[in-house]
N, C-alpha and C positions, 0 to 999 in steps of 0.2 A: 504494500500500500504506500504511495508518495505521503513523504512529511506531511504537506500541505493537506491533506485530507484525515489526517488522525485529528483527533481529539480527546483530551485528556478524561478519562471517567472522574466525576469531582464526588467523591463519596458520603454522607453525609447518615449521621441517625433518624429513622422517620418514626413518627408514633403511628401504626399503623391498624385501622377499625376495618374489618371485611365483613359487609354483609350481605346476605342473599333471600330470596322469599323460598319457602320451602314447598317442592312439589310444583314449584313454577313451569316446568316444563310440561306438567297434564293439563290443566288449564287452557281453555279456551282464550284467544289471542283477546276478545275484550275484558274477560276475567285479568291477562295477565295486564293489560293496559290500566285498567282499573287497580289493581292492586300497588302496581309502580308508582301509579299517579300518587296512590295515597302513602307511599312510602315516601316519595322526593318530598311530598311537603311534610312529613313527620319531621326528616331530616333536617329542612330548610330553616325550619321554627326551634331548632335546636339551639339554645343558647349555646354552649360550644363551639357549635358548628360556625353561626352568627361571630361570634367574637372572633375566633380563628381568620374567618373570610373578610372580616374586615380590617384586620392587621396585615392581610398579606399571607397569611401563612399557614395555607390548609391546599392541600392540590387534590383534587375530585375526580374519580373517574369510573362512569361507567361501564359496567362488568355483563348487560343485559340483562342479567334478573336481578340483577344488585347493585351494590357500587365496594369501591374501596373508598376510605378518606384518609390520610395521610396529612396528622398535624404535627408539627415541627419544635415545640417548645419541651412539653412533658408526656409522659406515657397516662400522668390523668386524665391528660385532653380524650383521646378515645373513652377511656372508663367513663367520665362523666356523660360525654355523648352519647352512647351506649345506654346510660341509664334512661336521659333524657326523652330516648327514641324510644327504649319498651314501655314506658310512660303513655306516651304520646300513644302506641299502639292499644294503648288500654280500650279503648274507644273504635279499636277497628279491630275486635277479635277473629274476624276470617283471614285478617293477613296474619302468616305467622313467621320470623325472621327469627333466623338463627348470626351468630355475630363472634367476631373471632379476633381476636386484639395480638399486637405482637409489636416490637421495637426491636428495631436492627439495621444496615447501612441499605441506603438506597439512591439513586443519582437520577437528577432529568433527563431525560431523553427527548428524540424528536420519531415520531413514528412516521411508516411510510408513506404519509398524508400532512407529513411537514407538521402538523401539532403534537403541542407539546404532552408529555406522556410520562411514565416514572418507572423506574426496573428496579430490581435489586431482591436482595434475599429478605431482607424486609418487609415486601410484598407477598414471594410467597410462601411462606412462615404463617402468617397472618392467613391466608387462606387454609394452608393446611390444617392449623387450628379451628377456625371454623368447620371445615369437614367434619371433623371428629363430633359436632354438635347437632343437636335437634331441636326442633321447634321451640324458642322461647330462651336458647341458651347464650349465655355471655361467655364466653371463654377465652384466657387468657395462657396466652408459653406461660412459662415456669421462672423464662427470666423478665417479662414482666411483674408479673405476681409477687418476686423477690424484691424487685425494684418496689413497689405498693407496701411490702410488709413495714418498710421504715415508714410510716404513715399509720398514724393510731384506729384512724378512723376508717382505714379498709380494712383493719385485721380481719373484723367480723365476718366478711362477707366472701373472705377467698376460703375457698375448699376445694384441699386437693385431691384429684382425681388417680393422680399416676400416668401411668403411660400410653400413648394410641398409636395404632401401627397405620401411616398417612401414604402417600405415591413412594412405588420402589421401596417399600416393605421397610421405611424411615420410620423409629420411633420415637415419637417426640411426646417430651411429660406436659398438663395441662391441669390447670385449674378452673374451676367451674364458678364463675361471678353470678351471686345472689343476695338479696335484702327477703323482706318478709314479703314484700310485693313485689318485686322485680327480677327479672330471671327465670330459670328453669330450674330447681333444687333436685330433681330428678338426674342420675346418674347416666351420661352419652351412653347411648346402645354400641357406638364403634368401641368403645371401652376395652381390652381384649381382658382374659380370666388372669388373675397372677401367675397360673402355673406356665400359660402362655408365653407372659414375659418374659420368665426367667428361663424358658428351652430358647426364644428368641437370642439371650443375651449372650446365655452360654455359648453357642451356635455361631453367635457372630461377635464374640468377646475382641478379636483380634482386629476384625473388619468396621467397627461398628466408629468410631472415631473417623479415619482416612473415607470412609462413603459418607457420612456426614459434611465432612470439611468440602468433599467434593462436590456434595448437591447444592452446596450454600455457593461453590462458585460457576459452577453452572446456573443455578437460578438467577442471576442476577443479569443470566441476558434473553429474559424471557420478558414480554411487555403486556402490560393489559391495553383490552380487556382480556380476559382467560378464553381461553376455547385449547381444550386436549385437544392431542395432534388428531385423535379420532376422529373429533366432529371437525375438522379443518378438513379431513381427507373425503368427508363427504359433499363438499364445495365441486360444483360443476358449472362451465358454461359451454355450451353448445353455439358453436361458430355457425357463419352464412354456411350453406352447402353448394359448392362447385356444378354450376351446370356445364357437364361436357356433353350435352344433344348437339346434333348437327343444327337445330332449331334454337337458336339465340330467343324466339320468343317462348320457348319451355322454360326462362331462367325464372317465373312465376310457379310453376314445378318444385324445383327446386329448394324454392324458399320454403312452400308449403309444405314438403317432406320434412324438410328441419325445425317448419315452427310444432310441425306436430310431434318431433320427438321432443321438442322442447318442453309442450305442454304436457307430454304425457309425462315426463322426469319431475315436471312441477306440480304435481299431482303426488308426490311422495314424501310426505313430511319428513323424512329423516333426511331429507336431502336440503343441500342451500343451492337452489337453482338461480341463474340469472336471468332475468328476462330480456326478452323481443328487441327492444329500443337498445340495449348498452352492446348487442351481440351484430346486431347488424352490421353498426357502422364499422366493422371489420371484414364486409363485405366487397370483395376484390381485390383482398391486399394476403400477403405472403405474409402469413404470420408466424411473429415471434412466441413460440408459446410458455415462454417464460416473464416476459413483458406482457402479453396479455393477460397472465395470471395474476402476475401484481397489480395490473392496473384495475381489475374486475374484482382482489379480493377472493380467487378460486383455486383451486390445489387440480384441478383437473380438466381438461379441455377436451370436447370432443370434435372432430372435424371428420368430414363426408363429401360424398361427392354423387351428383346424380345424374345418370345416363337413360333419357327416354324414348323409344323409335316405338312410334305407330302406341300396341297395348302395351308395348315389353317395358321394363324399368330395371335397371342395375343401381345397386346404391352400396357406395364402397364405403366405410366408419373405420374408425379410429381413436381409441383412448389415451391419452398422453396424458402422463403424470408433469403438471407444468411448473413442478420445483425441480426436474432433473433431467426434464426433456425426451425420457423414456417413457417407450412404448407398453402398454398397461394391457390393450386386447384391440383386435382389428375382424372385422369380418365382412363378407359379400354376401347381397342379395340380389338373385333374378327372380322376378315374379312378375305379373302380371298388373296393370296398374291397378284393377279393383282387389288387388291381396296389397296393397302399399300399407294400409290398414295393419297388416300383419307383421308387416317389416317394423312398423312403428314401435309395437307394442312388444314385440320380440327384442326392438334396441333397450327399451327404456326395462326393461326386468333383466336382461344382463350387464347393462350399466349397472342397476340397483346391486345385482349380486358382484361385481366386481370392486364398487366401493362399500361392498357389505354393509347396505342399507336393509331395513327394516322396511318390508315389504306389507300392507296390512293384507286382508281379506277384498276390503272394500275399495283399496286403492289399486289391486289388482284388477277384480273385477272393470271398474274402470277404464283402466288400460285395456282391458283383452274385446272391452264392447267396440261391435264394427257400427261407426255412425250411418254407413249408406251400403247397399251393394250397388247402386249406381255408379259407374265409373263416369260418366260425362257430369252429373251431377257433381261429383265429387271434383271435377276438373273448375265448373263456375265455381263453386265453393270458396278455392283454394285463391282462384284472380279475385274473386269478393272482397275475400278476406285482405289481399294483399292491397287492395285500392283505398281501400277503407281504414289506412293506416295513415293515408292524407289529411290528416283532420282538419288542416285547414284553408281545403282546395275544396270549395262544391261541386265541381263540374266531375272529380274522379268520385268524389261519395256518391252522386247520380250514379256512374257508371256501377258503384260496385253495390246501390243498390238492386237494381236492374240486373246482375249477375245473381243476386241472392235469390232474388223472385224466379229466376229462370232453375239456381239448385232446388229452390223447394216445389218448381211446379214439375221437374222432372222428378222427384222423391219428395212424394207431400209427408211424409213420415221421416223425414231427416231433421231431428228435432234438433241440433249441434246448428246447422245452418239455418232453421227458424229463430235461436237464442240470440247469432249473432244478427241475426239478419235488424232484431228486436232493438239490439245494443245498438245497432247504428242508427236506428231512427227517433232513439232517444238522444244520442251523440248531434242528428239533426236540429232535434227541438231545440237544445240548447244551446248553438250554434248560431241556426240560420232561419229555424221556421218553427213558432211557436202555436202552428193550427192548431185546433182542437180536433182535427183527423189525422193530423200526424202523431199527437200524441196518442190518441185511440189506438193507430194502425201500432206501434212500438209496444200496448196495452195487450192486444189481441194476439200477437206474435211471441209476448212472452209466456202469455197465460197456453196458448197453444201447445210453446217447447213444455213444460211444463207438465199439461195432460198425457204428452207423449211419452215424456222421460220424469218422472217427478224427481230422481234422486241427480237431475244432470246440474253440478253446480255452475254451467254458464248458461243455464235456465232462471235461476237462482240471480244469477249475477243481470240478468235481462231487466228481470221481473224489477229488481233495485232499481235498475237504472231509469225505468218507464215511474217508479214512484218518484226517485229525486230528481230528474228532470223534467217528468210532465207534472208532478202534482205538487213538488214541494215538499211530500211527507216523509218526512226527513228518518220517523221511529219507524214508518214501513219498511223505509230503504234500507235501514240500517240494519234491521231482522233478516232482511233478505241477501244482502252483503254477508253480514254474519255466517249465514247456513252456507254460499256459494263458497264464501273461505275456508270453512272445514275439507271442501273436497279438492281446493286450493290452494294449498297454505304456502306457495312459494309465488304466487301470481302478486306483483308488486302494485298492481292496480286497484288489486282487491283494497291494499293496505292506504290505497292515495283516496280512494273512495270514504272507508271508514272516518281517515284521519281528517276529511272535509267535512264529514259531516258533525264528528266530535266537534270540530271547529264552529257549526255552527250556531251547535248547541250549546256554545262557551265552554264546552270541554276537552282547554287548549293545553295541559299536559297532555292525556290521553291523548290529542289529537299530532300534538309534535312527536310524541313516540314510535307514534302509527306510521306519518310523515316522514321518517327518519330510518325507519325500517324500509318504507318504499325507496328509498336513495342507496341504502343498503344491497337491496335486492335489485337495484336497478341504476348503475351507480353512473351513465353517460344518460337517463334518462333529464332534459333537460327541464321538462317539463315537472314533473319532482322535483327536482330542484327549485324551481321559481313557487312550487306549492310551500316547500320548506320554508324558503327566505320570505314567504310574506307571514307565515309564522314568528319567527323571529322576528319581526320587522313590528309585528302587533303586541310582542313582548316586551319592546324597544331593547332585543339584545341586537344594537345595528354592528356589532362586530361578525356574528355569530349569521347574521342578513347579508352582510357584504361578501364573508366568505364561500356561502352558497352561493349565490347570483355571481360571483366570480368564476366559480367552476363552470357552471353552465354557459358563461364565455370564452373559457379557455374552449367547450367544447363545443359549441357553434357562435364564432365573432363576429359574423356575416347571417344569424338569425335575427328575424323581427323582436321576436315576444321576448327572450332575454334580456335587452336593450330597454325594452319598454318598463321591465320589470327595476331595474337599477337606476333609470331615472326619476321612476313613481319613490323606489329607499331613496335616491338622492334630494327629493323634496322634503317628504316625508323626515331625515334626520335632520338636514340643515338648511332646508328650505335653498339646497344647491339648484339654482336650472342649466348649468354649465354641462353636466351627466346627457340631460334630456335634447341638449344643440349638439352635442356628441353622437349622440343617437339617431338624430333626426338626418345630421349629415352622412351618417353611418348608413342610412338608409336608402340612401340617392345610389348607392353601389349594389344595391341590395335586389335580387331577382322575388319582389312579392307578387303575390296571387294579387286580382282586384279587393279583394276582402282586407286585407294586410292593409292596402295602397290607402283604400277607404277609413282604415282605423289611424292610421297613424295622420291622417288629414284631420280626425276628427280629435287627435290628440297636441297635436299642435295648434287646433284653435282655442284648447283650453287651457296650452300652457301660455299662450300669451297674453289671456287673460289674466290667471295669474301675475303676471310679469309688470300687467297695466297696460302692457302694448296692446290699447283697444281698438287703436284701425286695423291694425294685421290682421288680430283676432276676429274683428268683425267680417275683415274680407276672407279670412279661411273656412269661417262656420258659412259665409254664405257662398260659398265654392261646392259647398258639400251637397251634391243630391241627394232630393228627396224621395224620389222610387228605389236607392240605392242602400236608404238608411234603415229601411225598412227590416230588413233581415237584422238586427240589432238591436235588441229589446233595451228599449228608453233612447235612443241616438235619435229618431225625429224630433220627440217634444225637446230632447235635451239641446239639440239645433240649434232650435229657436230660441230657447231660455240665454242660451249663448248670445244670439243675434241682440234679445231683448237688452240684458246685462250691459253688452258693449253701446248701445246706442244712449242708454242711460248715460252711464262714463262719457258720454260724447254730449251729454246733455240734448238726444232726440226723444225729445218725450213723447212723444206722439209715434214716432216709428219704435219706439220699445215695448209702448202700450201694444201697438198693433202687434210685434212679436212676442211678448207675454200671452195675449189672446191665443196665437195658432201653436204656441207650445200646449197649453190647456187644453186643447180644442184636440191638441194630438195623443196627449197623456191620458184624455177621455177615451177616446176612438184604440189606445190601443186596449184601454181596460176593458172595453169590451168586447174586444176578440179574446183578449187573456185577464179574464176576471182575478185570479188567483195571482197576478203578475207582483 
């Protein structure tokens, strides 16, 4: 390694609190949402917690079902914290958290995501401890506990347990912290029996020192949050698939073989799949699959290639381990293009069984059901699906309506392309047309998938979307989201869904976690991102705002909507409009749809209102068509209100009156085509 690239580890004592919710990983994703949420703010109202963070000198970091805290002064700081949070839990008996305290050397770090992060044995000490505990339990090493005994006033409450055998068969001694109300006074069940320990000791009397000293310098370059190499090894993403047909317009084919082993892979909870949006954009490029591994957050990559003439299909796969660049398992299919079905379901359960995933009954099932035996059907299906990813281009959602209508009228029992067909024309409503037959036809198409398939969770996921964007009903959609995630639980959409509508509901922990998870699970998805940082942004954490909406830049800087997003944060914090003429000019390079072209006309008349510049203003709101605004739910009456506003500033009273009147007159007219608006 060049000088210039070392850096000195700077070592320091951490007081280290580890805690977790117990049983978090059976729990339903808004069980675990909910119970997180009511954990952070236990935490947050922590006096401890509180002082430490306002000195400077508490570093935080979540763990997924927990957190670590790492305070800098005394090994009290934890204990007190500790007491203060089973306190606080008094009051929320369904959550139950177990809690693991430990002091020892730890250093800051920078993780692969450039923030700041902490290692050291310190850290996991502090976890291993906690392991050893169950629901309710405080527990502290042996050399905290000693450090406390000089302290009159914990004597009472440390009781010692002995020894527990933690990762790598390490035993480490542990005390068990309780008061008459606080704690677990009940004995860890990982506890091992004395006789236990002493064949343990015996056994490894020689060894037992030297593997100690070496786990403590090995752990110190391990980062949270924690994930065993286990659950890292079940991290996958499923790359574009190579069309080699002599037919360049089969590369629709193509994509559709891969998106469908993708969804079937993400159909298996024990797996962390990536989704659609982060996998694509690696489509036509020679990949490195050691740099797409890091950059996606995945331990495994799969890549393929598909050959189609006339019925015949060949699809050649590949597993790659994408920490060593080795080949993991490779196989070929010919078949028949109505057996492609088969191919699918055949990849994704030896996938499972190659990263020794946990296969359920139901997530099987699943997998092995064939959606059509139609093959032409299956073919519009697949171009449907693919067009219908434009979301904000109408003239290709037309087309890939019209493909859907064409799958389902060749297979009226193809309930998979009834669901989506349902999902795009709520994706409509919200968009560009807000009839009340359009929201019907999306009503009718969901309810349909539905009758056909009741257990199909993007029947489920339909049905949601026909209530949160045709009716508003926000506890419909979110029951129906719900049931669609169970048979989901790796679909990032599902999580951007929930997390909006917790949002709406003002339940903006739950809904950032939700949020946070989707960026997770979908980590070039841009559109995530901009859901994230308006979160932040309503928190006023504008560090934590800026940094999202950054990334979404680094990965499209020639996109509309992310631009759009960092000039609305740049007002929004500092009342900047320098972001938004950054943007605007950014835009003049920019290849938009007329929808785009239309919104950012309509966004520059209101930042120069803003600004005071009321002729510009005036003359951009009145540029703006009015047959064109129409697809825009509030953009006519809002026009006008524009128009009105600046003639005012211009002291035309009489032409503002007249423009107030036809805002009215518009915000009337549209409430009753959309009463519910």
């Amino acid at each position: 390694m060049p000088a210039e690239t070392k850096a000195a580890v700077r070592l320091e004592i951490g007081h280290v609190l580890f805690i977790d919710i117990v049983g978090y990983s059976k729990l339903l994703i808004s069980e675990q949402s909910e119970l997180l949420g009511a954990l952070n703010n236990a935490v947050r109202e922590a006096g401890e917690f509180r002082s430490a963070e306002a000195d400077g000198q508490l570093v935080r970091l979540p763990t997924g079902d927990g957190m670590a805290l790492v305070f800098r002064h005394s090994p009290e700081q934890p204990v007190r914290c500790a007491l203060e949070i089973s306190q606080a839990l008094k009051e929320y008996p369904k959550l139950q958290v177990r809690m693991g305290i430990h002091s020892g050397p730890v250093n800051e770090v920078a993780d692969v995501n450039e923030r700041a992060n902490i290692a050291g044995a310190g850290i996991n000490i502090a976890q291993r401890v906690m392991d050893c505990g169950d629901a309710g339990h405080i527990l502290l090493s042996k050399h905290v506990a000693e450090d406390l005994q000089h302290y009159s006033e914990w004597r009472p409450y440390l009781h010692d347990v002995g020894q527990c055998e933690v990762k790598h068969g390490e035993m480490i001694s542990i005390v068990n912290l309780y008061t008459k109300e606080l704690g677990n006074p009940n004995p860890p069940r990982l506890k091992p029996t004395g006789i236990e320990v002493r064949r343990r000791r015996r056994r490894n009397v020689f060894l037992l020192a030297g593997s100690c000293l070496a786990a403590l310098l090995v752990a110190g370059f391990f980062l949270l949050p924690r994930a065993s190499a286990r659950k890292v090894d079940k991290s996958i993403a499923v790359l574009p698939f190579t069309n080699l047909s002599n037919d360049k317009e089969n590369a629709y084919f193509a994509d559709g073989v891969q998106d469908d082993v993708l969804t079937n892979l993400s159909k298996i909870g024990d797996l962390k799949v990536i989704s659609r949006t982060s996998v694509m954009q690696y489509r036509g490029q020679t990949p490195n699959v050691r740099e797409i591994g890091k950059a996606l957050g995945v331990s495994n990559i799969l890549e393929g290639s598909v050959r189609r003439s006339g019925n015949k299909v060949r699809v050649n796969v590949q597993l790659i381990d994408a920490n060593t660049d080795e080949h993991i398992w490779a196989n070929d299919y010919d078949r028949d293009v109505t057996d492609v079905f088969a191919i699918q379901s055949d990849l994704a359960q030896k996938i499972a069984e190659a990263l020794q995933a946990r296969l359920s009954p139901g997530e099987k099932s699943q997998m092995t059901r064939k959606p059509t035996e139609n093959g032409e059907a299956y073919l519009a299906f697949v171009q449907a699906h693919d067009l219908s990813c434009a979301f904000e281009d109408f003239d290709k959602l037309k087309q890939s309506e019209q493909l859907y209508a064409r799958a389902v009228e060749l297979d009226p029992n193809f309930a998979l392309a009834i669901a989506r067909y349902s999902q795009l024309e709520s994706w409509i409503v919200h968009t560009f047309d807000r009839s009340a037959e359009r929201r019907q036809k999306a009503r009718t198409l969901a309810e349909r998938a539905l009758q056909l398939q009741p257990d199909l969770p993007e029947a489920h996921l339909a049905l949601g979307c026909s209530y949160y964007y045709g009716d508003n009903n926000y506890e419909a959609a979110l029951n129906e989201f719900q049931i669609a995630q169970r048979g989901l639980p790796n679909e990032s959409e599902m999580y951007l869904y929930i997390g909006a509508i917790q949002r709406r509901l003002g339940r903006w922990a739950e809904s950032t976690a939700n949020l946070e998870k989707a960026v997770s699970l979908n980590p070039k998805d841009t559109w995530a991102l901009q859901n994230l940082t308006f979160n932040y942004q309503m928190a006023r954490n504008f560090p934590k705002a800026n940094e999202t909406i950054d990334r979404a830049l680094k990965l499209t800087p020639t996109a509309f909507e992310p631009w759009e997003v960092k000039a609305k944060l740049a007002l929004s914090e500092k009342g900047d409009f320098s972001v938004a003429e950054k943007a605007f000019e950014a835009g003049k390079s920019m290849q938009l749809t007329k929808e785009q072209k239309l919104k950012a006309a309509y966004a520059r008349a209101n930042v120069f209102l803003l600004e005071r510049k009321y002729s510009e203003g005036l003359r951009e709101a009145e540029s703006l068509p009015d047959g064109q605004l129409g697809i825009f739910p509030g953009a006519l009456w809002s026009k006008y209100f524009y128009i009105g506003f600046a003639r005012k500033a211009l002291q035309d009273e009489a032409g503002s009156r007249a423009a107030f009147l036809r805002a009215k007159g518009a915000a009337a007219d549209e409430l009753k085509r959309t009463p519910d608006s």
